[in-house]
C-alpha positions as CSV (number, residue, x, y, z in Angstrom):
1,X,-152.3,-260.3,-155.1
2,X,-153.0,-257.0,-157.1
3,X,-156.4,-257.4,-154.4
4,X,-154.4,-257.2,-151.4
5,X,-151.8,-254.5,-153.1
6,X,-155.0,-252.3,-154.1
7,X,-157.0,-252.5,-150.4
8,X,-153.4,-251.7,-149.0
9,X,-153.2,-248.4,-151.1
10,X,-156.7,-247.8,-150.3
11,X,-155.9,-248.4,-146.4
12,X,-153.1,-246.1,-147.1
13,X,-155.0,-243.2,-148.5
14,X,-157.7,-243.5,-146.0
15,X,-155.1,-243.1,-143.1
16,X,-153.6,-240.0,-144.7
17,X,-156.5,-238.1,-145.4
18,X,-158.0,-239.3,-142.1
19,X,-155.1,-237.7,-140.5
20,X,-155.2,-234.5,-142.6
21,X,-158.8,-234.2,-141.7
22,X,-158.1,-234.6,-137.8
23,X,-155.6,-232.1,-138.2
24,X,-157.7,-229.2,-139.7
25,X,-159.1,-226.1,-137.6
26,X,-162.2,-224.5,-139.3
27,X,-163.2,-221.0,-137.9
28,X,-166.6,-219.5,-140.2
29,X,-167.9,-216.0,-139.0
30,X,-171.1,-214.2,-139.9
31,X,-172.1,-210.8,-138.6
32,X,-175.0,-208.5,-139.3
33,X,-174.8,-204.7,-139.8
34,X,-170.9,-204.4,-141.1
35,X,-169.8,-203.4,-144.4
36,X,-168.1,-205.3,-146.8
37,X,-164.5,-204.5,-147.6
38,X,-163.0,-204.8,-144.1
39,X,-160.1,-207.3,-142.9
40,X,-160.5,-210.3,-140.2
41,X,-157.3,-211.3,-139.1
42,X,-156.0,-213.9,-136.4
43,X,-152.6,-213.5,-134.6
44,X,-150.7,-215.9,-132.7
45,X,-149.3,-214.2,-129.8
46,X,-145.9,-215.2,-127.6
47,X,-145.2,-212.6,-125.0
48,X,-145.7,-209.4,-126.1
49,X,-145.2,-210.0,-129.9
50,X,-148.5,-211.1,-132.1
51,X,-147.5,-212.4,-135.8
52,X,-150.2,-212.1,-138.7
53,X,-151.6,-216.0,-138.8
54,X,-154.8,-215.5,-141.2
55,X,-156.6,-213.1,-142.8
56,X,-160.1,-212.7,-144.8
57,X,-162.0,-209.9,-146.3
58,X,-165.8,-209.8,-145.0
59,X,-168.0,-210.3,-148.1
60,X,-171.8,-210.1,-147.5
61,X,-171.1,-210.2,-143.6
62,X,-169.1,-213.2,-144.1
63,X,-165.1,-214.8,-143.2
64,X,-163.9,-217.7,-143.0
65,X,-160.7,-219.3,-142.3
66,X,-159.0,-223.1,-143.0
67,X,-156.3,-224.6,-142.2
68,X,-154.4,-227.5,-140.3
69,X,-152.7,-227.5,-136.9
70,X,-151.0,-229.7,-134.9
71,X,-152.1,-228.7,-131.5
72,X,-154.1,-226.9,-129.4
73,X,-153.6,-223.0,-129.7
74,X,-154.8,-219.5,-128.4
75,X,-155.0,-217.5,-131.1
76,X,-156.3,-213.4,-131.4
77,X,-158.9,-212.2,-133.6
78,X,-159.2,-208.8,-134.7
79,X,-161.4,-206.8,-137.2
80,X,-159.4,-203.8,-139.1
81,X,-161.7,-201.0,-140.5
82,X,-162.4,-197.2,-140.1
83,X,-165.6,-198.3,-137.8
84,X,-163.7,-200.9,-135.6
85,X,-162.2,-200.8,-131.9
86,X,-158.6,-201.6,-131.8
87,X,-159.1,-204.6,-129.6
88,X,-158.5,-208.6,-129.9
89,X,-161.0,-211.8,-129.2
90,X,-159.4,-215.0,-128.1
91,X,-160.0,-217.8,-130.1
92,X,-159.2,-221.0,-129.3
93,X,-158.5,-223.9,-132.0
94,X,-157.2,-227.1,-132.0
95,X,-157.2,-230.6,-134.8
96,X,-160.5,-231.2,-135.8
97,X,-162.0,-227.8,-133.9
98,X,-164.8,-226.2,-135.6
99,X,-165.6,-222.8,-135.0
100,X,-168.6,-220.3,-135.5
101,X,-168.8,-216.5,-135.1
102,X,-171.9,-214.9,-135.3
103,X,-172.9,-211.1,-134.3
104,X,-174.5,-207.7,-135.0
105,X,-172.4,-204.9,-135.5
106,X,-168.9,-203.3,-135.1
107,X,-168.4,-204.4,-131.0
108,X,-166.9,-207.7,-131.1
109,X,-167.1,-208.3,-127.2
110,X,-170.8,-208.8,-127.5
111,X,-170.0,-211.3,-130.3
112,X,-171.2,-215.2,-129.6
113,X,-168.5,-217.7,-130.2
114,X,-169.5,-221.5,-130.6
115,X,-166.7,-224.0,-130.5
116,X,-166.1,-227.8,-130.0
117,X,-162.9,-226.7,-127.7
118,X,-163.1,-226.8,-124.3
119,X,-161.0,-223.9,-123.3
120,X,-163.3,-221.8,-125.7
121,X,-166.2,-223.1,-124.1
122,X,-165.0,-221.9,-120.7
123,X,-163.6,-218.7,-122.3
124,X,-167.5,-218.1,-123.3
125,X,-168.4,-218.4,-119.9
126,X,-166.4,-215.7,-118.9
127,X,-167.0,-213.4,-121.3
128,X,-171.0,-213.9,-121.1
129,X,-170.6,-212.9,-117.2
130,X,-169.9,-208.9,-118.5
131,X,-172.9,-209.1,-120.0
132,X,-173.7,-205.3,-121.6
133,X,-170.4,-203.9,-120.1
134,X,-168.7,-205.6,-122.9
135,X,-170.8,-203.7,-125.6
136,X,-170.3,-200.4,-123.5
137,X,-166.7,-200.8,-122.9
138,X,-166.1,-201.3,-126.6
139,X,-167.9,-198.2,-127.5
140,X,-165.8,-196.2,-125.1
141,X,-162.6,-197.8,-126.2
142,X,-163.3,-196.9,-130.3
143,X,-164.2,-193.3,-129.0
144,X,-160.7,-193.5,-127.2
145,X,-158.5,-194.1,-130.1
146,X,-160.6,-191.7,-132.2
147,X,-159.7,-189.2,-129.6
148,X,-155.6,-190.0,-129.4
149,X,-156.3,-189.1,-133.3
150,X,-157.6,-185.9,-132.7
151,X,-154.7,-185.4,-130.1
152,X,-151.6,-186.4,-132.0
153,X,-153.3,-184.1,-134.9
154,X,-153.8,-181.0,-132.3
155,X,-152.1,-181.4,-128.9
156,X,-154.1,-179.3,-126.6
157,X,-155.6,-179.3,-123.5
158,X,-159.4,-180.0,-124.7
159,X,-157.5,-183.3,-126.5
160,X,-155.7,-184.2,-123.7
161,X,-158.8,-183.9,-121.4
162,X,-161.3,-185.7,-123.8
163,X,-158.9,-189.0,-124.1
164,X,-158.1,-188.8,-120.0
165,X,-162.1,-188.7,-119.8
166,X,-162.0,-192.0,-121.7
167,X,-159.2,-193.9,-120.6
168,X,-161.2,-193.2,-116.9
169,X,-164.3,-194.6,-118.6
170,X,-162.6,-197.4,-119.5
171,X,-161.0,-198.1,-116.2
172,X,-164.3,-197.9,-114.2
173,X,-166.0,-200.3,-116.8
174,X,-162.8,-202.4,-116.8
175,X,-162.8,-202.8,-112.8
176,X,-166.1,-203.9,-112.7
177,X,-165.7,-206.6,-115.8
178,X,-163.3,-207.9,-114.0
179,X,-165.2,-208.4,-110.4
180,X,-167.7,-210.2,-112.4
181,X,-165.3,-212.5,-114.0
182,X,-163.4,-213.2,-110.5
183,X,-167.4,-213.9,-109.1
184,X,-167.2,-216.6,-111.6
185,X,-163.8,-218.3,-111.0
186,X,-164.8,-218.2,-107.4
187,X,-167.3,-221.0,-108.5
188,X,-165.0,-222.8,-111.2
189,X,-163.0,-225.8,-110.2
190,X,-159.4,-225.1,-110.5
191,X,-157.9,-226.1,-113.4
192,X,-154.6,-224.9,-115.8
193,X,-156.9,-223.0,-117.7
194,X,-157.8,-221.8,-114.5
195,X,-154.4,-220.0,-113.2
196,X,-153.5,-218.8,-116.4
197,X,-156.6,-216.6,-116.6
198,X,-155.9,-216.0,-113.0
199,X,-152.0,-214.9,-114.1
200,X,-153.4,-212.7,-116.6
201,X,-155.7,-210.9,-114.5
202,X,-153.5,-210.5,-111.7
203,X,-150.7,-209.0,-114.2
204,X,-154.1,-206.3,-115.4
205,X,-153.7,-205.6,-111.5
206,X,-150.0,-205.0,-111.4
207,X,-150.2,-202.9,-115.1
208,X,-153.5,-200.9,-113.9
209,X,-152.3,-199.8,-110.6
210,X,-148.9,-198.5,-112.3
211,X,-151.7,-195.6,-114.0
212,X,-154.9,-195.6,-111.6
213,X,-156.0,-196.9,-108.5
214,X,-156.6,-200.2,-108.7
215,X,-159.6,-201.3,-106.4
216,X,-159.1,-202.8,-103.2
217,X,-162.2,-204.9,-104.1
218,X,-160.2,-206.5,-107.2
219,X,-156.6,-206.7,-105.1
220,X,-159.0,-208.8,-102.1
221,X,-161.0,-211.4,-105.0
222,X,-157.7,-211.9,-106.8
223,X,-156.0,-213.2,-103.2
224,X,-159.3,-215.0,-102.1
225,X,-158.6,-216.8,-105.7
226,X,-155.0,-217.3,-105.2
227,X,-155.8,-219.2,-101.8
228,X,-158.0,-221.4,-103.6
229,X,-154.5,-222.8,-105.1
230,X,-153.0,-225.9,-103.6
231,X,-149.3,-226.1,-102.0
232,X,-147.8,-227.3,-105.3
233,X,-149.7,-225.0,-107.5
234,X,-148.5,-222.0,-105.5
235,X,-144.9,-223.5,-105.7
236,X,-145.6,-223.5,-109.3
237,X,-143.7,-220.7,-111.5
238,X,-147.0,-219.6,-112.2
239,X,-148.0,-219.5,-108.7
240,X,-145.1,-217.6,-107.5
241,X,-145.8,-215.1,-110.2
242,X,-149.4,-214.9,-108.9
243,X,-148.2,-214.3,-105.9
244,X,-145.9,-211.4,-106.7
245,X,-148.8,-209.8,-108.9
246,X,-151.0,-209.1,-106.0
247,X,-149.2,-209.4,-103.2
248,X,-147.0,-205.8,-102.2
249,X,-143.0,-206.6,-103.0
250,X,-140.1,-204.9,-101.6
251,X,-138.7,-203.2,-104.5
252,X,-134.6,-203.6,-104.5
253,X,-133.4,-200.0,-104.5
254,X,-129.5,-198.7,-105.0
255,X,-127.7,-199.7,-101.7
256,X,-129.4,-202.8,-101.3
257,X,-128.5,-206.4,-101.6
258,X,-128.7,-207.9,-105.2
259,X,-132.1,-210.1,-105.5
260,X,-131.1,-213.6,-105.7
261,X,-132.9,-216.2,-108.3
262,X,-132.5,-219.5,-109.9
263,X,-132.1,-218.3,-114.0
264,X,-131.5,-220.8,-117.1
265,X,-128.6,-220.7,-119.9
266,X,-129.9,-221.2,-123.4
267,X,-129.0,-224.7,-122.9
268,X,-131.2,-224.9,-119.4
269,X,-128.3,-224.9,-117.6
270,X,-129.5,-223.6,-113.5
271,X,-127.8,-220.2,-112.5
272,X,-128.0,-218.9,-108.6
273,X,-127.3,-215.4,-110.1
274,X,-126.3,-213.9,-106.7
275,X,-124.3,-216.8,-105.8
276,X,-122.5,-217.9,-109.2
277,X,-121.0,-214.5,-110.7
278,X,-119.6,-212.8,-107.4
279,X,-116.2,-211.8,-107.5
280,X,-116.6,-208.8,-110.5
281,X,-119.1,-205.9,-111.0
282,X,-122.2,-207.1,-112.7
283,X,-124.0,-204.9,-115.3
284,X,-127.7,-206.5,-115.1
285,X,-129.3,-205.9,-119.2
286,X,-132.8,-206.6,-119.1
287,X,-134.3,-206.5,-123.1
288,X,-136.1,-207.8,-125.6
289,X,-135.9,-208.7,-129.3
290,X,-138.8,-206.1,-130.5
291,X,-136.7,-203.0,-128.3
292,X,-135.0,-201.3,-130.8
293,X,-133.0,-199.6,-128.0
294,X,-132.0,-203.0,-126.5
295,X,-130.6,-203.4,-129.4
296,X,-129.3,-200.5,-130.7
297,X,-126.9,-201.0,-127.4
298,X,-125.6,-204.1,-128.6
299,X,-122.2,-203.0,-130.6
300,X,-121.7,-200.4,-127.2
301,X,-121.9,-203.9,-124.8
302,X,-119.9,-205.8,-127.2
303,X,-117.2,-203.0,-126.7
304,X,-117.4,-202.6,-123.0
305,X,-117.2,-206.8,-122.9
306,X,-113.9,-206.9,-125.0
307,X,-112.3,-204.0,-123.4
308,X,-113.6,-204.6,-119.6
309,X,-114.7,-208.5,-119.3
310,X,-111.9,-209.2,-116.4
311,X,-113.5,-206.5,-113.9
312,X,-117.2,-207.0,-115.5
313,X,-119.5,-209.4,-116.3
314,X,-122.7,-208.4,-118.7
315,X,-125.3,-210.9,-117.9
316,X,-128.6,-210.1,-120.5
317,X,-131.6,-211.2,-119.4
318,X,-134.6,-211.1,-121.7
319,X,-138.2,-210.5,-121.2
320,X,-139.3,-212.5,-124.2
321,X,-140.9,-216.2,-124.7
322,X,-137.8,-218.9,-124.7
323,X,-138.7,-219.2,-128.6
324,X,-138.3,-215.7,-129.3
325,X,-135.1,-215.6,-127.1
326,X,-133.5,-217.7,-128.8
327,X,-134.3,-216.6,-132.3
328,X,-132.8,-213.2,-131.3
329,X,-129.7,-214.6,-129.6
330,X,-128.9,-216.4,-133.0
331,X,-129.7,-213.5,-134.6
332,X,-127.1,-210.9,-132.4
333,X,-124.9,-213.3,-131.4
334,X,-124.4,-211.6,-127.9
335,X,-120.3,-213.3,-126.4
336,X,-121.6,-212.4,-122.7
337,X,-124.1,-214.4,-120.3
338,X,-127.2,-214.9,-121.3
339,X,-130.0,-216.1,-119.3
340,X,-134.0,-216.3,-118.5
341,X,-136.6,-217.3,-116.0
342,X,-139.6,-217.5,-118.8
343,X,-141.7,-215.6,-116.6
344,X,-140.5,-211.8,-118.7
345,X,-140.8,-208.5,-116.5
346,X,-142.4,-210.2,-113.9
347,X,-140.1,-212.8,-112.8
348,X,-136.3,-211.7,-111.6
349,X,-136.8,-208.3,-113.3
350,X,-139.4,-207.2,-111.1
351,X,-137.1,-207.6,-108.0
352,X,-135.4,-204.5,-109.4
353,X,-139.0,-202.8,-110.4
354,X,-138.4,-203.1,-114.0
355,X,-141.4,-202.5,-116.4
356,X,-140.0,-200.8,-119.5
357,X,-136.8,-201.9,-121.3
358,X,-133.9,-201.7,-121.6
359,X,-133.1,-201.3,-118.2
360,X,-129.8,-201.8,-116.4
361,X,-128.7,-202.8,-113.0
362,X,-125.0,-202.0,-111.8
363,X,-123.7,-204.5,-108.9
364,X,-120.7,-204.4,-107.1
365,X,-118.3,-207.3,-106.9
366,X,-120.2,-207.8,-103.4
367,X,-123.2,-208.2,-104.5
368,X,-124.6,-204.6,-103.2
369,X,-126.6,-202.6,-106.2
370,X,-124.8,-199.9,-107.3
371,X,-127.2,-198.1,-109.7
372,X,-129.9,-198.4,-111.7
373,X,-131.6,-196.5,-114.7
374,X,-133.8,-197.5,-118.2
375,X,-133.2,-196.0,-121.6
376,X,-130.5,-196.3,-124.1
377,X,-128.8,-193.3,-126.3
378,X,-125.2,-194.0,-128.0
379,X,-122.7,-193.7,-125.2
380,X,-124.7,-193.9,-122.3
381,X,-123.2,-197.2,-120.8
382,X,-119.8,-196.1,-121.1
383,X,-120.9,-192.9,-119.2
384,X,-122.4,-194.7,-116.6
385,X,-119.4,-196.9,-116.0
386,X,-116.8,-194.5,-116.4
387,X,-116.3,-195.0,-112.5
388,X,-115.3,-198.9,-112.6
389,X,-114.0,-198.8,-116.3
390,X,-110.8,-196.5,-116.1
């Protein structure tokens, strides 16, 4: 009997440690020509927001980091130091992944990353398809920073020319990264892995032509892509956001219709937003939980809701991930409709052309657009309603 009880604690420890060991994540780096002293860090990212994860200090060329995870995850590295370009690799880990980082010198795109994870595996294949570029753009972009320095130091015109120089640089090099990339999807079957890089490329498209002209060339390879989609995948949320990425939108100005959209309560309840709140003037308030101005117009909103709710209806929709929503809703405790698509500035906001928040749309109680502006300063809501809130 004490046998059987022994083997059965044995079986028991085995099964624990087994699963503890399936569970860990390994990444090890060593790089050639870097000093010692500097920090590697990994972020997780949702939306816009990346949250410290890890960090080492390189010894001897060396990091390392350990740990355990329960699924599969994209995850940013970065390098922090004096001779470092202020940009991110994606790392992929999973249970059981094991990771290895080798490379020479301060340019991490021309880094080599070696993993036992699929989606890193593909994520090398697109990143060995720059080639030199990746080196070069690098370069350019730790020159770029080094010259916003300089400016916010001594705004002058010479500053202000060197760091447009650069960010042009950056944009020609960037273009043509990207063609070589889309050359390579083009022979890729399509997978989930797939459309998201395709959704993340498409929003570079929508983001660069807001500053520059974005090529033609690009706009043509990211539709021939987008075609490569079948009738459910373009159906898809992530297909219709494709979709609006690349292909031209009507943007809804003052005068014109309110867009309609299916939108979710925190609880997933559906919303047809143009159909479901007619009747009273809606005041549209697209934010997010890292806008301090979003929320510095909380306690103004709160005012107009108590004072004004039977003629208007505040309806805050947020551009964050449904995790980070709902953390900041706890946090505010906001009494009016709240509600999202999970698809940020480019879902229903971008009906309205909305890139920076806050913004606000005013609609009348017939659905017609009344105004629209961005920005927040104490008062500014009550000034724009004065009209509807006498």
């Amino acid at each position: 009997m004490k046998t059987k009880a022994v083997l059965t604690i044995l079986l028991v420890v085995m099964v624990i440690t087994g699963s503890a060991q399936s569970n860990s994540f390994k990444i090890v780096g060593e790089i050639e020509g870097v000093v010692d002293g500097d920090v590697a860090q990994l972020f997780t990212v949702e939306g816009r927001m990346g949250t410290l994860f890890m960090k080492d200090t390189i010894h001897n060329g060396k990091f390392s980091f350990e740990g355990r995870t329960d699924s599969l995850q994209k995850l940013s590295f970065m390098v922090y130091g004096d001779n470092w370009p202020m940009m991110g690799l994606p790392v992929w880990i999973s249970p059981g992944s094991r990771t290895q980082i080798t490379g020479k010198g301060y340019y991490l795109s021309s880094w080599s990353i070696k993993s036992n994870v699929k989606e890193q595996q593909e994520e090398e294949i697109y990143r060995d398809a720059m080639g030199e570029l990746s080196a070069q753009f690098d370069s350019l972009l730790f020159l770029y920073y080094k010259s916003l320095d300089r400016m916010r130091q001594l705004d002058n015109d010479s500053n202000r020319a060197e760091s447009r120089r650069y960010s042009d640089q950056l944009d020609s090099i960037g273009f043509i990264q990207q063609q070589k990339i889309f050359d390579v999807m083009a022979t890729r079957p399509v997978t989930d892995s797939w459309i998201n890089k395709l959704a993340e490329y498409s929003g570079f498209a929508v983001n660069d032509g807001r500053r520059s002209s974005y090529p033609e060339e690009n706009i043509k390879q990211l539709q021939d892509l987008y075609n490569r989609l079948n009738d459910e995948q373009k159906q898809s949320p992530r297909g219709q956001l494709i979709y609006r990425y690349i292909f031209p939108m009507q943007i809804i100005q003052e005068g014109q219709p309110m867009a309609d959209g299916e939108l979710y309560d925190p609880r997933g309840n559906p919303f047809k937003i143009a159909e479901d709140f007619r009747g009273k003037y809606l005041l549209l308030d697209f934010w997010g939980v890292g806008c301090g101005p979003c929320i510095a117009a909380f306690p103004e909103m709160k005012e107009i809701h108590e004072a004004h709710g039977d003629k208007l209806t505040i309806i805050s929709i947020t551009t964050d991930t449904e995790k980070a929503w709902k953390e900041g809703l706890e946090r505010h405790q906001l009494p009016w409709v709240n509600l999202t698509d999970n698809l940020g500035t480019e879902g229903y906001a971008s009906h309205y052309g909305v890139r920076g928040i806050p913004s606000y749309v005013l609609i009348t109680p017939d659905g017609i657009v009344e105004k629209k502006w961005s920005g927040y300063g104490k008062g500014s809501l009550k000034e724009k309603l004065k009209d509807i809130l006498k």
